[in-house]
C-alpha positions in Angstrom: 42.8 24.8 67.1 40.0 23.1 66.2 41.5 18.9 65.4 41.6 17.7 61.7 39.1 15.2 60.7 40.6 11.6 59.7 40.8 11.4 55.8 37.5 9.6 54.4 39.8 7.1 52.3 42.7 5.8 53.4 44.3 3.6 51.1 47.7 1.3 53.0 50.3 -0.7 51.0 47.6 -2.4 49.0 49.0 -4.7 46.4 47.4 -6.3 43.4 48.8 -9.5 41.6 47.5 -11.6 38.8 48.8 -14.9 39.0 53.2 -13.5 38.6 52.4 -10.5 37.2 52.5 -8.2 39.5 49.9 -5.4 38.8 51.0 -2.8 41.1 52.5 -2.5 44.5 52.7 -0.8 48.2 50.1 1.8 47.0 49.5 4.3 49.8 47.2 7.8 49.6 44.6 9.5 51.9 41.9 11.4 50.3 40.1 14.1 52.6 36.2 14.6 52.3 35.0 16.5 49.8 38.8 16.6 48.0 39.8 15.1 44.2 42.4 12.7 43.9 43.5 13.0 40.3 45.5 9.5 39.5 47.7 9.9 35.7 50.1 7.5 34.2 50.4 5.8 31.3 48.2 2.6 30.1 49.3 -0.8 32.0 50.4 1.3 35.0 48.2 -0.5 37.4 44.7 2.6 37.6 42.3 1.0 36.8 43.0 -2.4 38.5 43.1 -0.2 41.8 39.8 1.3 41.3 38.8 -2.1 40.7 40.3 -3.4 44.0 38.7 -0.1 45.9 35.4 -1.4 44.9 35.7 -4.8 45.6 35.8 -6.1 42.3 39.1 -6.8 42.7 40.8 -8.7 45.8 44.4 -7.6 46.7 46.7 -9.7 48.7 48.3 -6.9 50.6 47.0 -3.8 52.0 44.0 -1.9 53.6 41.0 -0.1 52.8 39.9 2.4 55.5 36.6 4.4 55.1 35.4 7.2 57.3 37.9 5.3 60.2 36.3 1.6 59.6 39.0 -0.5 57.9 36.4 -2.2 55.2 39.3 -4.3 54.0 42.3 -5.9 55.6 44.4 -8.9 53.8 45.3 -9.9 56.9 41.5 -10.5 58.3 39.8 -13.1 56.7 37.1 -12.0 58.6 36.8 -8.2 56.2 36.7 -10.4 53.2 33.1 -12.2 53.7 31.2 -11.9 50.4 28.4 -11.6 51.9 29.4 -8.0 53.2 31.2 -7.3 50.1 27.7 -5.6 48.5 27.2 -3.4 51.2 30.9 -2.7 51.5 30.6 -1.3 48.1 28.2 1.1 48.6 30.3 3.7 50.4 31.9 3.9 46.4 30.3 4.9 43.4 32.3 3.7 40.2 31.6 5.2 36.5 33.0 3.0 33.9 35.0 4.1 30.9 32.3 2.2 28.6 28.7 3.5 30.4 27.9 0.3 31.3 24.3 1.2 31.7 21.2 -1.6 30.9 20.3 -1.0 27.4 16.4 -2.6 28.2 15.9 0.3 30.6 15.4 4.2 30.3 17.9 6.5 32.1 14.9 7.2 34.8 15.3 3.3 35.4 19.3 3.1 35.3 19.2 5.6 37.8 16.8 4.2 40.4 17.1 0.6 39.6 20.0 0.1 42.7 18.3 2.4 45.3 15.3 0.6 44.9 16.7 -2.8 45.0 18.8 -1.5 48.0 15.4 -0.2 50.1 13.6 -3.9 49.5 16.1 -4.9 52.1 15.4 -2.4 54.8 13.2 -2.9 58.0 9.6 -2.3 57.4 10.2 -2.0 53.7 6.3 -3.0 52.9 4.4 -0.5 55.3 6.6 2.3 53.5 7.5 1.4 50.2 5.1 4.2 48.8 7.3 6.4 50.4 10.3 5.0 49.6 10.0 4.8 45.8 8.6 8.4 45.9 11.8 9.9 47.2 13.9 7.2 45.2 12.5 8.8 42.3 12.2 12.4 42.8 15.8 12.1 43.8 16.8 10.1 40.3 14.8 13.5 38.6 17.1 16.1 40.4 20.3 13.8 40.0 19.4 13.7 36.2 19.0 17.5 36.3 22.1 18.1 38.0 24.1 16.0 34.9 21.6 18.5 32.5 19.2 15.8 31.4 15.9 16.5 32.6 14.5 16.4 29.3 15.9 12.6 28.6 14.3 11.2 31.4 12.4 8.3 30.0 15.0 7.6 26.8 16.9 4.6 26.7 20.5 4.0 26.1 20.7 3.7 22.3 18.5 6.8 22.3 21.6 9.2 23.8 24.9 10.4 22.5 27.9 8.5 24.8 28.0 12.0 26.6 24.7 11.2 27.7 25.2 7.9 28.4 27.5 9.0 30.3 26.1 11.9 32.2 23.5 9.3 33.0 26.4 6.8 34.6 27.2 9.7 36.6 23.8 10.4 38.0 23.5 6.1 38.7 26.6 6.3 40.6 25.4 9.0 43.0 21.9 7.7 43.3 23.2 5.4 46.4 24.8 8.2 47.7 28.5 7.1 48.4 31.3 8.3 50.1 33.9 8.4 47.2 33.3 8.8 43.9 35.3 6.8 41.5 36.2 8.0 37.9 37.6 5.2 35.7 38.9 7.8 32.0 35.6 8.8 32.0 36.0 10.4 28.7 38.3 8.1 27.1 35.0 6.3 25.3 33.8 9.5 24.1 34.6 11.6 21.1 36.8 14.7 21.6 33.3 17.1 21.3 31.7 15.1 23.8 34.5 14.7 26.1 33.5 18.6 27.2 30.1 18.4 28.6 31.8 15.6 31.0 34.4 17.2 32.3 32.1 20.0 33.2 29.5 18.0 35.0 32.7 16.4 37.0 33.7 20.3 37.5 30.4 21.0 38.4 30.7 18.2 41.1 34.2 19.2 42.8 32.7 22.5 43.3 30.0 21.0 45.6 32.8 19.4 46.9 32.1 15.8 46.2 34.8 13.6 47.1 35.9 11.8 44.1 39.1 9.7 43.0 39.5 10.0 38.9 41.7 8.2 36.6 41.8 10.5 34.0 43.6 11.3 30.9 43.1 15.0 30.6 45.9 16.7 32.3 44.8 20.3 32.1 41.1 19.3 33.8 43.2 17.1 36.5 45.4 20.2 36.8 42.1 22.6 37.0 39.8 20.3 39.2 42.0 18.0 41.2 43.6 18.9 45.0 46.0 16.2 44.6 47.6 14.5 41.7 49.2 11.0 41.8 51.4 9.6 39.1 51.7 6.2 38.7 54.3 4.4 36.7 54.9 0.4 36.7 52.4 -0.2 39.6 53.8 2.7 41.9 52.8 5.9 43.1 56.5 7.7 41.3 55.0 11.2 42.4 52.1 12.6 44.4 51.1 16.1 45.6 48.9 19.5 44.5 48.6 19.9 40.8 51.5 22.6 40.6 53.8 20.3 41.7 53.5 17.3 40.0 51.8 18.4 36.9 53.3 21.9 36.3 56.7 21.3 38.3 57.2 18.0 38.9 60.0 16.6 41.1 60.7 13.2 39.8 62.7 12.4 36.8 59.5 9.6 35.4 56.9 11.8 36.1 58.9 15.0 33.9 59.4 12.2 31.0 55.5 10.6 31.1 54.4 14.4 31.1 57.0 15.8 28.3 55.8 12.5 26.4 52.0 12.6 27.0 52.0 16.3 26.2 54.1 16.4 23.4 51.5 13.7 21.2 48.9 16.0 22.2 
């Protein structure tokens, strides 16, 4: 039998405070490559702090972040908290805001390579192949920006595209530096309900070529249709998490039944 990989995430009793409030608590999952973690729970439950903590905008006091088997984070090591590595430490996730967050001065070509290009200025030999460099950095932005469908947008700037575009164009930014885990923050929660489709498909799109991703989302029949594993959090816990036909269409805990009868029942 052949042995099974390590997960690519591993997330250990991380714990987030601010000041006494305590944001969430003891938060464990593992995310295998090329899996989606779907994360659902009502507003204040702690989701988007720990994407914010998983991408090192955030600092916990408690916990670990492990990555392909390297523990990039440990609140017991000083010595995985140097801001100085924090950048790089950041690259192995890709994050796509709620709100686009994209430079409005630049074109969605530019959005898109800005960060590579920035990031191959600091490699070895950088001058003697930066022709090179820049060429691939930007036929890559043009395929990545005709995988989201906007090959015909390539040199229109932010106030130029619907929020679906902007946010197709987020999408393509975030996979530009190639990371391992793709982060999801409500992707669609910005978006009018007719845009909200031609997001969720490019996110569908990207599970089928089994991109590793972690999305907060909203939109239980898509984290029902798209995700491997659904986490419910309630109160800065993880109440309830396995496959989507357990916790979303047979759940086992008492909260997660009452956030779902709630949740569905106002929609």
């Amino acid at each position: 039998m052949a042995e099974k990989e390590n997960p690519i995430l591993e997330v250990k009793n991380l714990s987030k405070s601010f000041g006494k409030v305590e944001v969430f608590s003891d938060i464990c999952f593992a995310i295998e490559k090329g899996s989606a973690m779907a994360v659902i729970g009502s507003s204040g439950s702690g989701k988007t702090t720990l994407l914010r903590c998983l991408n090192f905008l955030e600092t916990p006091e408690h916990g670990q972040i492990v990555v392909k088997g390297n523990c990039l984070f440990d609140a017991d090591d000083s010595s995985t908290q140097q801001e100085k590595d924090i950048r790089h430490k950041r690259l192995h996730f890709g994050l796509v805001f709620q709100s686009f967050n994209l430079f409005p001065q630049y074109s969605a070509f530019r959005n898109v390579t800005l960060a590579s290009e920035l990031l191959a200025k600091e490699q070895p030999g950088y001058s003697s192949n930066r022709g090179r460099l820049i060429k691939e950095i930007q036929e890559r932005a043009e395929y990545l920006l005709g995988q989201v469908g906007l090959s015909d947008k390539l040199n229109n700037y932010p106030h130029e595209l619907s929020g679906g575009q902007q946010q197709r164009v987020a999408i393509a930014r975030a996979l530009a530096v190639n990371p391992d885990i793709l982060c999801f923050d409500e992707p669609t929660s910005a978006l009018d309900p007719e845009l909200t489709g031609e997001v969720l498909k490019v996110i569908k799109s990207l599970a089928d070529l089994n991109t590793t991703m972690l999305i907060v989302t909203h939109e239980m029949s898509f984290a029902r249709d798209v995700a491997d594993t659904v986490a419910f959090m309630d109160a800065g816990s993880i109440v309830e998490q396995g496959p989507p036909s357990q916790v979303i269409s047979n759940p086992k805990q008492a909260r997660t039944r009452q956030f779902l009868e709630r949740y569905l029942g106002n929609n």
